[in-house]
Gaussian input, Z-matrix of N, CA and C with variables (Angstrom, degrees):
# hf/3-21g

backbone

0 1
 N
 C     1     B1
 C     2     B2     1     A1
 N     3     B3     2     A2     1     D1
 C     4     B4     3     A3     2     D2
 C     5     B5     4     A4     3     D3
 N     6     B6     5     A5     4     D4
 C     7     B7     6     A6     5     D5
 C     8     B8     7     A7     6     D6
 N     9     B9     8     A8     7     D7
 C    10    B10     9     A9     8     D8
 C    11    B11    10    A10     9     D9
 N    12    B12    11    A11    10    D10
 C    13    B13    12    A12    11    D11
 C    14    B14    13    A13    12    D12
 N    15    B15    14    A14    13    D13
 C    16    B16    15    A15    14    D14
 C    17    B17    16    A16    15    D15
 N    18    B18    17    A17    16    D16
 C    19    B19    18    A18    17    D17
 C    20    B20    19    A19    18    D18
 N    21    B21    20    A20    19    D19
 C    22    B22    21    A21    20    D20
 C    23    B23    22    A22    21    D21
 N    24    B24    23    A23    22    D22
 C    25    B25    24    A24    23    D23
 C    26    B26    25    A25    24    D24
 N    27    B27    26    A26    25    D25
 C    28    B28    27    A27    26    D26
 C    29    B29    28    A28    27    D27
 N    30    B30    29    A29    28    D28
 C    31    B31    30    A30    29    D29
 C    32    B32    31    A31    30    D30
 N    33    B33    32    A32    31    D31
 C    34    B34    33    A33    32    D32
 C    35    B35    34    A34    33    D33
 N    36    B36    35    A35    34    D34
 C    37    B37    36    A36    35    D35
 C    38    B38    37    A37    36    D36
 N    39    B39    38    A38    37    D37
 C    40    B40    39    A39    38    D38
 C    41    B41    40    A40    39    D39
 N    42    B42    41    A41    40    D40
 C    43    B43    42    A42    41    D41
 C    44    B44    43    A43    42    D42
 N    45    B45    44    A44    43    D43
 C    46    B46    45    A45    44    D44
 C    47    B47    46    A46    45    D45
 N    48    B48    47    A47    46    D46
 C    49    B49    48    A48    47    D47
 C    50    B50    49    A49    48    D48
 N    51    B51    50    A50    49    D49
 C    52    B52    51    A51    50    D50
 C    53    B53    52    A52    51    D51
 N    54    B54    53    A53    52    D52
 C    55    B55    54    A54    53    D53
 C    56    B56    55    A55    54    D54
 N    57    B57    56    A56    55    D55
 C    58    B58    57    A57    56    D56
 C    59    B59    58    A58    57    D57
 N    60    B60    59    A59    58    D58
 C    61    B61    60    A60    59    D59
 C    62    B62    61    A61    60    D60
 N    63    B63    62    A62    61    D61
 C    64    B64    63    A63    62    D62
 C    65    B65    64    A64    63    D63
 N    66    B66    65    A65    64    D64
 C    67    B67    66    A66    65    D65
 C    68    B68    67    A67    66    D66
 N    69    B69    68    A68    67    D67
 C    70    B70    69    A69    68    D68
 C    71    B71    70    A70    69    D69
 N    72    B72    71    A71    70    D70
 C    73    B73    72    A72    71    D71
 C    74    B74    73    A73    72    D72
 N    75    B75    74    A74    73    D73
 C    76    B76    75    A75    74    D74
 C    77    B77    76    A76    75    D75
 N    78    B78    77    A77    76    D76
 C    79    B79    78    A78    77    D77
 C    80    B80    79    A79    78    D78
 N    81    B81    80    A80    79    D79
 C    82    B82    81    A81    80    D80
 C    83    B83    82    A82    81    D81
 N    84    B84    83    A83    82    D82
 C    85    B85    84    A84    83    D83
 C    86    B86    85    A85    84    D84
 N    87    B87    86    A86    85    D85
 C    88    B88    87    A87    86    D86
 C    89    B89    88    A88    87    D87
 N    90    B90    89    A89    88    D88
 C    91    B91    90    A90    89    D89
 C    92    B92    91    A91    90    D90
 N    93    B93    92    A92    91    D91
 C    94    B94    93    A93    92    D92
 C    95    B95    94    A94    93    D93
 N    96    B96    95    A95    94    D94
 C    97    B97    96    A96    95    D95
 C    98    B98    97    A97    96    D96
 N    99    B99    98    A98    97    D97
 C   100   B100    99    A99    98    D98
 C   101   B101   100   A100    99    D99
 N   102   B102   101   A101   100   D100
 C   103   B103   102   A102   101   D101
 C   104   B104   103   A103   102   D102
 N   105   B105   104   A104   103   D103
 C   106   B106   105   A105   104   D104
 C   107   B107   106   A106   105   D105
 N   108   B108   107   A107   106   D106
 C   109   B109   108   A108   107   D107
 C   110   B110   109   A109   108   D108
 N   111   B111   110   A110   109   D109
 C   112   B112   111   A111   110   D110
 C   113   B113   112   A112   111   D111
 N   114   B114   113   A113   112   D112
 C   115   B115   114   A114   113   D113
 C   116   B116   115   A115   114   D114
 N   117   B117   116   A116   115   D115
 C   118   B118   117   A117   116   D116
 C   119   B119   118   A118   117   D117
 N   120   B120   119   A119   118   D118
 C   121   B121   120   A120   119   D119
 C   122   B122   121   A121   120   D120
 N   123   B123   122   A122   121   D121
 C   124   B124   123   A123   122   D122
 C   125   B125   124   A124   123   D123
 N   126   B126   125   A125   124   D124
 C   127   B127   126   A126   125   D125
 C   128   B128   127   A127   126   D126
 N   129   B129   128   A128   127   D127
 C   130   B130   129   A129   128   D128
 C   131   B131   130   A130   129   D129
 N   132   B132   131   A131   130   D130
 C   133   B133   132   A132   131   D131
 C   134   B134   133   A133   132   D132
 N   135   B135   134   A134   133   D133
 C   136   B136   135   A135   134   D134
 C   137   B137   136   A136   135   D135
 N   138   B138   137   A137   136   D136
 C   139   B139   138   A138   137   D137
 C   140   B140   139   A139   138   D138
 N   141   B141   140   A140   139   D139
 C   142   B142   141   A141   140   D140
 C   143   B143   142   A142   141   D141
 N   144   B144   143   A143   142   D142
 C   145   B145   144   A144   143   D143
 C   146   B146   145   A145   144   D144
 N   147   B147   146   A146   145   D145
 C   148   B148   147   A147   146   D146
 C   149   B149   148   A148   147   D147
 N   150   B150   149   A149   148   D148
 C   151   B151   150   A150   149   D149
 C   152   B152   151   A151   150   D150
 N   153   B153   152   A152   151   D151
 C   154   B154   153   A153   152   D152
 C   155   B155   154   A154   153   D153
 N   156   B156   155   A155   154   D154
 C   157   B157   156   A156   155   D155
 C   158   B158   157   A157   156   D156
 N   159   B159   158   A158   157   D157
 C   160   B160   159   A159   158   D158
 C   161   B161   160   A160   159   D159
 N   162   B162   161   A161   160   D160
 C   163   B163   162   A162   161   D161
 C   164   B164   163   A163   162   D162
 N   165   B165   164   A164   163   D163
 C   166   B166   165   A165   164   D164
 C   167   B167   166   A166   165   D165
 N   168   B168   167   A167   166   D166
 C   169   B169   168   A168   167   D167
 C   170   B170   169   A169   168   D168
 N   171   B171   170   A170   169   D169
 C   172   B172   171   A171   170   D170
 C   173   B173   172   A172   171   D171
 N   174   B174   173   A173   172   D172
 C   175   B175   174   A174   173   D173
 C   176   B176   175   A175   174   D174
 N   177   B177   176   A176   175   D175
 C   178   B178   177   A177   176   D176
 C   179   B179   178   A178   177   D177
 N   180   B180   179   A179   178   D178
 C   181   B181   180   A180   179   D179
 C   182   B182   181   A181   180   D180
 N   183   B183   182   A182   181   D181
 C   184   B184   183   A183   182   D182
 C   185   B185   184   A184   183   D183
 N   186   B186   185   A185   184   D184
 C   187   B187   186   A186   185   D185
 C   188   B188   187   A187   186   D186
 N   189   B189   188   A188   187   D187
 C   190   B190   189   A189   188   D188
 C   191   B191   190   A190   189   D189
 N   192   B192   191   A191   190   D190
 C   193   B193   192   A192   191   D191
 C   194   B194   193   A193   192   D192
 N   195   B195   194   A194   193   D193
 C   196   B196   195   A195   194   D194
 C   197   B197   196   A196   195   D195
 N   198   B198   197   A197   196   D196
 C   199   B199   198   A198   197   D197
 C   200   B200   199   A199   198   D198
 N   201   B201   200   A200   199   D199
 C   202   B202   201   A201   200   D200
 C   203   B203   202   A202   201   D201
 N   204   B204   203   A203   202   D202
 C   205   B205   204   A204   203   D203
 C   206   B206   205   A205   204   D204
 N   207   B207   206   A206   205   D205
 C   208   B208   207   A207   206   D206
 C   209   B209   208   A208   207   D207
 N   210   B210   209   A209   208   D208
 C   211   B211   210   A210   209   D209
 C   212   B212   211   A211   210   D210
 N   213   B213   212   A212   211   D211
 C   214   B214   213   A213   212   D212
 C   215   B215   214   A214   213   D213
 N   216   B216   215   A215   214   D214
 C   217   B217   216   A216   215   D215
 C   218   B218   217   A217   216   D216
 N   219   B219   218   A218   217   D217
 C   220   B220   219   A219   218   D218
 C   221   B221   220   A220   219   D219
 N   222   B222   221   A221   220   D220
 C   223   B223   222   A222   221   D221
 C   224   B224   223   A223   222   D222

   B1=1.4412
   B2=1.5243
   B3=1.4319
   B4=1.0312
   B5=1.9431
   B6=1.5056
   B7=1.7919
   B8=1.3448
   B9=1.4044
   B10=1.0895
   B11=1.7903
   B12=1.5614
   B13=1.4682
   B14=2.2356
   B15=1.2797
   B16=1.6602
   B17=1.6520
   B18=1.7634
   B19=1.2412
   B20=1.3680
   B21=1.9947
   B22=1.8986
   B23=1.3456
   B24=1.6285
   B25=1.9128
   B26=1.7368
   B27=1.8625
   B28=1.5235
   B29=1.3048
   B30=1.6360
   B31=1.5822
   B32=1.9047
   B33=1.2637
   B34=2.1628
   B35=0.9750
   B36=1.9027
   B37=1.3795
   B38=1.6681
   B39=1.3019
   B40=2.0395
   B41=1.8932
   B42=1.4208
   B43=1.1798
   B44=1.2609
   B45=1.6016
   B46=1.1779
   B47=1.4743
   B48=1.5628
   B49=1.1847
   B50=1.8362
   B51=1.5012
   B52=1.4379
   B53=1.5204
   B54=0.8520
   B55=1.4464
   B56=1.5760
   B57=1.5237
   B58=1.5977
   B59=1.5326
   B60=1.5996
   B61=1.8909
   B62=1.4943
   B63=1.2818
   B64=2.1563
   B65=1.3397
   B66=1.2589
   B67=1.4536
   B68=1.7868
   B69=1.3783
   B70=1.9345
   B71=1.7090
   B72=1.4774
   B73=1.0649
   B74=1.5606
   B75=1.1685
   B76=1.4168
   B77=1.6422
   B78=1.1664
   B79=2.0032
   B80=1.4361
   B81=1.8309
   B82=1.8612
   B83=1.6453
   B84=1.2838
   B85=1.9441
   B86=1.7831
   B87=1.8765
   B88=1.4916
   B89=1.9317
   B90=1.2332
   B91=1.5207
   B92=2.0316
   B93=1.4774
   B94=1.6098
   B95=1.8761
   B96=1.2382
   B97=2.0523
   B98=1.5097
   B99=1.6255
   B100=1.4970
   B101=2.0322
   B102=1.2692
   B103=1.5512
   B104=1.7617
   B105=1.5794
   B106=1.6005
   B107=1.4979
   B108=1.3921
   B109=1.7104
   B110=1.6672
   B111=1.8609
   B112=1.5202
   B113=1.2812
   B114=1.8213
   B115=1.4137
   B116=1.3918
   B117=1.5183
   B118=1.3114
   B119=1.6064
   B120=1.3877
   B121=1.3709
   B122=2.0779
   B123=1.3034
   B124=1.4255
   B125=1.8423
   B126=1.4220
   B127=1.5308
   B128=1.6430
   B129=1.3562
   B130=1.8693
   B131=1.6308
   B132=1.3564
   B133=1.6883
   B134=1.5198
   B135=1.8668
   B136=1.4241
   B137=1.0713
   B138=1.7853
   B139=0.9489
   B140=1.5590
   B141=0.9622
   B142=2.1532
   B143=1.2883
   B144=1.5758
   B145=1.6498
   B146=1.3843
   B147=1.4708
   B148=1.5322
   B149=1.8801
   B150=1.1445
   B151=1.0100
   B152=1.4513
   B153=1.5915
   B154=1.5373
   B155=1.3408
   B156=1.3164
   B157=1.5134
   B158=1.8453
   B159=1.5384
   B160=1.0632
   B161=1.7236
   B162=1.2065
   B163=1.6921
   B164=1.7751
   B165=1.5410
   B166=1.5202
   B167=1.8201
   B168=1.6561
   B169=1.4489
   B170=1.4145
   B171=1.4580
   B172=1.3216
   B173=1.5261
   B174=1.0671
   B175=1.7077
   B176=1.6604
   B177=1.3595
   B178=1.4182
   B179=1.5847
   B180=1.3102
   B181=1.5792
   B182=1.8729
   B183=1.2571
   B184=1.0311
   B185=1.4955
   B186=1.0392
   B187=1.8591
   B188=1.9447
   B189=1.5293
   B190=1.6848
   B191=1.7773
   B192=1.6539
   B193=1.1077
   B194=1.4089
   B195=1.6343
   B196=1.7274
   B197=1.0575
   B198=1.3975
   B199=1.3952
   B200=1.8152
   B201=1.2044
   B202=1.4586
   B203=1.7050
   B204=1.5597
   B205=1.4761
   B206=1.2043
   B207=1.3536
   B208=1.7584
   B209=1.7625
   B210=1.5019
   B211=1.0802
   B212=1.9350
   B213=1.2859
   B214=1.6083
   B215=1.8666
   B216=1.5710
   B217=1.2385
   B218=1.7253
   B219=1.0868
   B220=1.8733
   B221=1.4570
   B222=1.8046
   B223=0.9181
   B224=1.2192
   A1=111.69
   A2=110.30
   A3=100.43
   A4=114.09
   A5=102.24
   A6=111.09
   A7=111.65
   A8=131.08
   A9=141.70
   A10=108.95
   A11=109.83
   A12=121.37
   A13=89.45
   A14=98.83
   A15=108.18
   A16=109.95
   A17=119.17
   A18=123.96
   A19=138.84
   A20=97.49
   A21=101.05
   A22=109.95
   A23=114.93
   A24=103.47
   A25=102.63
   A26=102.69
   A27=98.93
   A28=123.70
   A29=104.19
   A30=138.82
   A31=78.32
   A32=110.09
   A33=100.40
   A34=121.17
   A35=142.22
   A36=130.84
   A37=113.19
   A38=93.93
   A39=109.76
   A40=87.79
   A41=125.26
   A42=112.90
   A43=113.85
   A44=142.14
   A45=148.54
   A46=107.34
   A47=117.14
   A48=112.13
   A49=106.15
   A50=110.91
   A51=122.51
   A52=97.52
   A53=142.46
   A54=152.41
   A55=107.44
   A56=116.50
   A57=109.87
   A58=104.94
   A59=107.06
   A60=116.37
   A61=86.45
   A62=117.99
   A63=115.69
   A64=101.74
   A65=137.92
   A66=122.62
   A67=84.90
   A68=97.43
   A69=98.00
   A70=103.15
   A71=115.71
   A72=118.22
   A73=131.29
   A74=104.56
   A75=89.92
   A76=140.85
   A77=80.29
   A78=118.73
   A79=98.77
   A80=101.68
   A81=99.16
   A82=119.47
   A83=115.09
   A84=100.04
   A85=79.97
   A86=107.26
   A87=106.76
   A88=91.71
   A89=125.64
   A90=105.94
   A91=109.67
   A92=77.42
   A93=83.10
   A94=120.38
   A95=98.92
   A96=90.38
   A97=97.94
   A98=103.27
   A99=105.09
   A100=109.41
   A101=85.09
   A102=109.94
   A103=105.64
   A104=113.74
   A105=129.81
   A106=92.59
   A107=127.67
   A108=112.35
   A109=109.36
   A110=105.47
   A111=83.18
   A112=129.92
   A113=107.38
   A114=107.41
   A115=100.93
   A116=104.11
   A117=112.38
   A118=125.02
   A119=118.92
   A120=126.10
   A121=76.35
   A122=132.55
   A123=157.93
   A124=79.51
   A125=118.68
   A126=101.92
   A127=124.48
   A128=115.07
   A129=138.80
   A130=96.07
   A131=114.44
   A132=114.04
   A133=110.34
   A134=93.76
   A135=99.72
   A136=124.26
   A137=116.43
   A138=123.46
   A139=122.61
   A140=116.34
   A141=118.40
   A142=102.63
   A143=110.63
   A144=94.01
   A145=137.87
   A146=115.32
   A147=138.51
   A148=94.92
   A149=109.67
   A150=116.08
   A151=119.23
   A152=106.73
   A153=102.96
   A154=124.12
   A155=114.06
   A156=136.25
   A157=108.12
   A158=106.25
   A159=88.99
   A160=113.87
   A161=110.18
   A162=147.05
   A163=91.82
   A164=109.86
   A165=98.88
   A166=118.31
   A167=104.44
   A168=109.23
   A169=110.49
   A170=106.41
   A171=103.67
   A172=122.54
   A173=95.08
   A174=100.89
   A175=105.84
   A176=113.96
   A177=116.81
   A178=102.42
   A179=114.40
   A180=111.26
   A181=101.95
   A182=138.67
   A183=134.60
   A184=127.09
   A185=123.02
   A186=127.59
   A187=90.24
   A188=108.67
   A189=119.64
   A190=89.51
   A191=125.35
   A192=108.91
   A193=105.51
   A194=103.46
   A195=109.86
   A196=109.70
   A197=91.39
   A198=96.09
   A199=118.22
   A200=123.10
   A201=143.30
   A202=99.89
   A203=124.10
   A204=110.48
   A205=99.80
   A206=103.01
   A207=114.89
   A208=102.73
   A209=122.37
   A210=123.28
   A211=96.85
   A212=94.22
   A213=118.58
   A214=89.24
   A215=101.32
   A216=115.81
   A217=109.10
   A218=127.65
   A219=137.23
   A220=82.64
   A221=103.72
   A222=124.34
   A223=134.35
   D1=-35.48
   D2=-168.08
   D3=-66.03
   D4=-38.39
   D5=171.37
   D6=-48.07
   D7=-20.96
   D8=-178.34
   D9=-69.01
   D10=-60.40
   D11=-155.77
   D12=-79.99
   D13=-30.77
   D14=172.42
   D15=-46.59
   D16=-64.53
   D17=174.36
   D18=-50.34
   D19=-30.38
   D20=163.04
   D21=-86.20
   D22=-18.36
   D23=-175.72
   D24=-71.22
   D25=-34.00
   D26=170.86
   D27=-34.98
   D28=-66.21
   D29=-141.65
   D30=-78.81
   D31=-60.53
   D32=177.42
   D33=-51.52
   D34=-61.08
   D35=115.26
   D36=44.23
   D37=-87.80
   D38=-152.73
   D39=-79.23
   D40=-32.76
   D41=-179.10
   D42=-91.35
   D43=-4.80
   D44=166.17
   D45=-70.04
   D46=-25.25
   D47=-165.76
   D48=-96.52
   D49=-23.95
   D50=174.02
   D51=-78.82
   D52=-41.39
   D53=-173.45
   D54=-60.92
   D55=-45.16
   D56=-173.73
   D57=-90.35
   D58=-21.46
   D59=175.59
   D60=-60.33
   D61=-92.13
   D62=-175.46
   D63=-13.20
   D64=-41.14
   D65=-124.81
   D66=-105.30
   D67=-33.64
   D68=-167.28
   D69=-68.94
   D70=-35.41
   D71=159.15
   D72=-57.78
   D73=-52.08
   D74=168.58
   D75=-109.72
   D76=36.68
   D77=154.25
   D78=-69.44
   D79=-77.53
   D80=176.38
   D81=-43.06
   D82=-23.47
   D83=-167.12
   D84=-146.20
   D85=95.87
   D86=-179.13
   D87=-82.33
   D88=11.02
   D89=-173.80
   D90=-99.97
   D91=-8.35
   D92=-179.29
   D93=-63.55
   D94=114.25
   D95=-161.91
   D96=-87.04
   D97=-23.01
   D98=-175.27
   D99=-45.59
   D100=-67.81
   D101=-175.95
   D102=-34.25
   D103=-70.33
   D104=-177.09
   D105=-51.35
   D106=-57.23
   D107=-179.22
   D108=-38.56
   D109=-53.55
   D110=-164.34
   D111=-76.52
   D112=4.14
   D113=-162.61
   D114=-83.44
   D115=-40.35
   D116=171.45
   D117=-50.86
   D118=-15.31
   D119=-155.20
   D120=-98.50
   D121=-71.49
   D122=159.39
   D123=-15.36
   D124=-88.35
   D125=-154.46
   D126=-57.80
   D127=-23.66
   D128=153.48
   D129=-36.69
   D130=-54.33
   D131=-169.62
   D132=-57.36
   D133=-50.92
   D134=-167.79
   D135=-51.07
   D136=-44.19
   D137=178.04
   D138=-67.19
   D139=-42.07
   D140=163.12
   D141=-39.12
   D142=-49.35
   D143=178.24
   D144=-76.91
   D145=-15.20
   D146=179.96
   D147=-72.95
   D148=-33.99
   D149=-177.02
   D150=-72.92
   D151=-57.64
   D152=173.17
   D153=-85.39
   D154=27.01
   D155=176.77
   D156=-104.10
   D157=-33.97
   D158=177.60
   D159=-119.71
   D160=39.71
   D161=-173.04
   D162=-109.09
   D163=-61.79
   D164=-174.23
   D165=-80.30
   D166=-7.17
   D167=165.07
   D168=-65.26
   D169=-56.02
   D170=-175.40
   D171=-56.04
   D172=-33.56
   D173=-175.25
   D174=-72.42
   D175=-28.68
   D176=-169.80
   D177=-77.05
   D178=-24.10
   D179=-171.59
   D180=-104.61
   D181=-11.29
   D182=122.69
   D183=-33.36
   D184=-28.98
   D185=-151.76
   D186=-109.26
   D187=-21.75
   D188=-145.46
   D189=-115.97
   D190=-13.83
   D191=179.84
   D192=-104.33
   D193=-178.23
   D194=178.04
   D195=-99.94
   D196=143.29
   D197=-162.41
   D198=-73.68
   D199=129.97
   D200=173.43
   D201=-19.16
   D202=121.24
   D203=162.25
   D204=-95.92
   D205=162.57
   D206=-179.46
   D207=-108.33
   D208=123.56
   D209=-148.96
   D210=-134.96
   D211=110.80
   D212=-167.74
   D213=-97.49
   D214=152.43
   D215=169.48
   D216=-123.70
   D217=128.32
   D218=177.25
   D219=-59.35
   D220=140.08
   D221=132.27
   D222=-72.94

């Protein structure tokens, strides 16, 4: 699991870094809508991946704890 939550922090990573390149650019030309569409399209990604990054944490610390006993009292 854990190679799993590694490949979207990658895959968020490589689009955080296209995401702030767009962004320095269209700082210089704020009228460009083209540009703001795609960053916006790039930050939609990021977030799926922040997401399934911390989907495979959770699951990894589910998988990594002990498991809950169920604890009955006699009547």
């Amino acid at each position: 699991m854990v190679a799993a939550a590694g490949v979207w922090k990658k895959k968020r990573d490589d689009l955080k870094a296209r995401r702030n390149s767009l962004f320095e650019t269209y700082s210089k030309d704020p009228q460009n809508f083209h540009l703001a569409r795609e960053i916006k399209d790039i930050d939609d990604e990021i977030a799926e991946c922040t997401q399934h990054v911390e989907q495979e944490r959770r699951a990894e610390q589910r998988a990594t704890s002990p498991a809950t006993k169920l604890v009955t009292t006699p009547k």
